[in-house]
Each structure stands twice: as C-alpha cells, then as structure tokens.
N, C-alpha and C positions, 0 to 999 in steps of 0.2 A: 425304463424302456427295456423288453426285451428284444432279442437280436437275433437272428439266426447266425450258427459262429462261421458260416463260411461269409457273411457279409460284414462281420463284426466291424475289419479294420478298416473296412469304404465306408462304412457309416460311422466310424467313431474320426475317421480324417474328415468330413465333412462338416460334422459338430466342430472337430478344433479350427475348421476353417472359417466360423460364423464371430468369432472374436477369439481377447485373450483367453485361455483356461485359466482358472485360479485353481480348484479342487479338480482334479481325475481320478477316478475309480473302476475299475471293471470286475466284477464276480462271475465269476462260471460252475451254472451248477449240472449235476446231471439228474435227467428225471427218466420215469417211464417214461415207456416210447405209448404215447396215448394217455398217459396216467396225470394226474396233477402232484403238485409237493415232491420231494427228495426223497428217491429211491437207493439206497447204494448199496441192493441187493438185485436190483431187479436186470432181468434175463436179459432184456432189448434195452439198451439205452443210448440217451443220445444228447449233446451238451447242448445247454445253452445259454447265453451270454446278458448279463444283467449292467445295464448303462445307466448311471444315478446323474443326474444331470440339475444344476441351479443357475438361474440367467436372471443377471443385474446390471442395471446401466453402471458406466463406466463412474462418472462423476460420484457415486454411492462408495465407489469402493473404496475398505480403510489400503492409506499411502503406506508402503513398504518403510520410507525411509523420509522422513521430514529434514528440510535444514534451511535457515533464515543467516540471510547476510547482507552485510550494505556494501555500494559503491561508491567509492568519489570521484565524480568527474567536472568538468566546466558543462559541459553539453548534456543537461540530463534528457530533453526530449530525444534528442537526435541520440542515445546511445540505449535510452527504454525501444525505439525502435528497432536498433539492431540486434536488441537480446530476442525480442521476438522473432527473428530472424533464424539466432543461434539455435532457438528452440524447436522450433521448426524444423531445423537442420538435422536433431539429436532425436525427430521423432516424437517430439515435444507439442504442447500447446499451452497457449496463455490460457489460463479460469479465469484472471480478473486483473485489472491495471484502470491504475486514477494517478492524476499529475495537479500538482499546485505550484504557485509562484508567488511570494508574498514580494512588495513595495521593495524590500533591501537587497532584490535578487537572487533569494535563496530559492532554489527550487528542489523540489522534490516529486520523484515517480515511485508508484509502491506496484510491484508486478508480479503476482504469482500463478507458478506455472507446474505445468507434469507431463515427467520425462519418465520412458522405462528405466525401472536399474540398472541395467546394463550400457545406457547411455551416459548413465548419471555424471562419469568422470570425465568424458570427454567434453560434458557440457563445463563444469567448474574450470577446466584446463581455460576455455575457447573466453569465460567471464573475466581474466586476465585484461583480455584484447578494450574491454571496455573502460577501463579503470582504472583506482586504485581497492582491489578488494578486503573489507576491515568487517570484524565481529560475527565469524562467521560460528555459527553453533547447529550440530548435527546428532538427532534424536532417530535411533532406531526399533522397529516395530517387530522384536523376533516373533518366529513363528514357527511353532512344533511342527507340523503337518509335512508332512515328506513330499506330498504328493503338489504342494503348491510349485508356480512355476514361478521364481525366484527373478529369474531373467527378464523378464517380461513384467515383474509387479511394479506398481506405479510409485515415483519417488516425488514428491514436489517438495520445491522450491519459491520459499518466501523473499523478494529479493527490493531491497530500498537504495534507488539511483539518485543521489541525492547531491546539491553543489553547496559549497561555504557562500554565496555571496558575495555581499560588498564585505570586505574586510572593517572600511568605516562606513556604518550607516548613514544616510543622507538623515537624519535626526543628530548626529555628534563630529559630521566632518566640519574641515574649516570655515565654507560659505556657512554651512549652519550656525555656527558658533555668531559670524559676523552678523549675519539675520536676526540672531534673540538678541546680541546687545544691542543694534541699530535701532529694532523695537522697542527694548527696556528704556535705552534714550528716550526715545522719542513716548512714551509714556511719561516718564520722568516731569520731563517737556511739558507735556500735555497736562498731567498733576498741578504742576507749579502753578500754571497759565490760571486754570481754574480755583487756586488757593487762592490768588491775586485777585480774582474778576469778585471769588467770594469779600474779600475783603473792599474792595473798593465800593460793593455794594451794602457794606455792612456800615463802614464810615462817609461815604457819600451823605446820607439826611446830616448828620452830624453837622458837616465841614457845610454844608450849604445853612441849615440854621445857625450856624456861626457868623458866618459871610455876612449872612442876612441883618443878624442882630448889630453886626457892629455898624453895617450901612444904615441903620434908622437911628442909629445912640449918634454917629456924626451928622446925619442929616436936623437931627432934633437940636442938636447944639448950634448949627448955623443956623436953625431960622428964633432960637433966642438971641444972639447978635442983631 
C-alpha cells in the first residue's frame, strides 16, 4: 500500500486499530516528482510512504508461549467455570473444554485457552485461587523479528482440573467386600444343592430297584408257606 506521507500516521493508526499487529514495517522512498522508480538525483522530489501489510485470523496464529498444568480440586465443574471466568478477566478466551466423571467419582475437565502475554502472569497468579496447582511445564516460541509485538502475542494455556475421587472405590470398600462373600456363599450353597439333587438322581433307579427286588423275594417266600 502506497501512502501519501502527510496521511502516513492516520492510516497506518487505523490499520493498528482493525486488530493485533504481529509484523510492522514502513519504507519511505523518494521519487521524481511525476517520474516512476527511485530517483535520488532527481531535481523535484517528493516522499512516499510504502505500507506491507498481512491479515490472519487470530485462531491461525503460532502461540507466543505454550504451558500445560494440572489442578487439584474437590469441585472440578464449579472451578472449570470460574477459570473461564479468570480468563476472560485477563483478556483471555476459552478454544476448547470437555468434562467427564467416571462411577468412582473421579472427575476430570481439560480447558484450553488464550491470553496475551502480557496477561499471562496475572492469570497463573489468579489459578492459585482454584486449587492445588501440580505439573506445570512452560515451552517458549523465541522470535528474531524486532518488529513483532511481543505484548500483545498470544500465549495459551493447556490446563487439567481434575479430583482424586472416592479414595475407596465402591468395587473394594467394606459393603463391597461383604456383597462378593454373601454371593460366593450363597453360590457355594447353590453348588452343593445341585451336587446333592445330581446325586440323588443318579442313585434313585438304583435304591428303588433294590426296594423293589427285595419286596418280590419276600413276597415270593410267603406265598410258598
């Protein structure tokens, strides 16, 4: 974009007004007065202003500063809430959050978000209020370029709210324990029952052709009398 340089700084504060600046550059050159190309000879001259300009949505752009940490709390919904909050506070926003709860009442929320740098420490201070904060690990993205605005680049944050649960699972506390042996009994039980019914049906013909046999050998001998 050329400029004329008496309008240079109202159009170049307008462009910084449309979002953040990443890259800024301005060149000033001087040409003939009517001429084209770079003169810097020529008799009449007159400057003017060359404006390099790149525009990207925000979500595209690489994070200044990455860091991933967990929290421990009893209340993980009610405290995933209030980081969004935090965040928000700091100039932040959530990109993404999902929550689960398994049987043993362990839950977990995983919430990643992006704050400028410049917020960045205010927010980690404010993550305290939440928790207990554990495992916290922080990768940064140097960058040669002088002209980047450091202030302003986006830092996110990996962040897992997460609870211990039942300390004993309802699979290995006491009522459980008394529940498998009551059952293993009562299987037990039920085994025996059915070894017995097989057996009594096994020796049943037997014990009734016995019976039987001896009732005709006495019967036979009283009617020779």
């Amino acid at each position: 974009m050329l400029i004329a340089p008496e309008e240079s700084e109202s159009v170049i504060g307008r462009v910084k007004g449309l979002g953040r600046v990443n890259n800024f550059q301005t060149q000033t050159q001087r040409i003939a007065q009517g001429g084209s190309g770079m003169s810097e000879n020529a008799t009449t001259k007159r400057d003017k202003v060359e404006l390099n300009i790149s525009i990207s949505r925000e979500e595209q752009e690489q994070a200044f500063q990455q860091t991933s940490l967990r929290i421990r709390t009893p209340s993980v919904d009610e405290k995933a809430k209030e980081l969004r909050a935090l965040a928000e506070k700091q100039g932040g926003r959530i990109r993404s959050s999902n929550f689960s709860r398994d049987p043993n009442g362990h839950a977990v929320a995983n919430v990643s978000l992006r704050v400028p740098i410049k917020n960045y420490p205010a927010l980690m201070q404010s993550l305290d209020s939440l928790g207990k904060v554990e495992n916290v690990s922080v990768q940064r993205q140097d960058r040669t370029d002088a002209q980047t605005d450091e202030a302003n680049a986006p830092a996110d944050v990996s962040i897992q709210v997460y609870s211990q649960g039942n300390i004993v699972s309802q699979e290995s506390g006491l009522i459980a324990t008394l529940r498998r042996t009551l059952a293993q009994s009562a299987g037990a039980i039920m085994w025996s029952l059915r070894m017995i019914g097989v057996a009594i049906a096994f020796l049943a013909p037997w014990v009734i052709g016995i019976v039987g046999g001896i009732w005709i050998v006495r019967r036979a001998m009283r009617a020779k009398r």
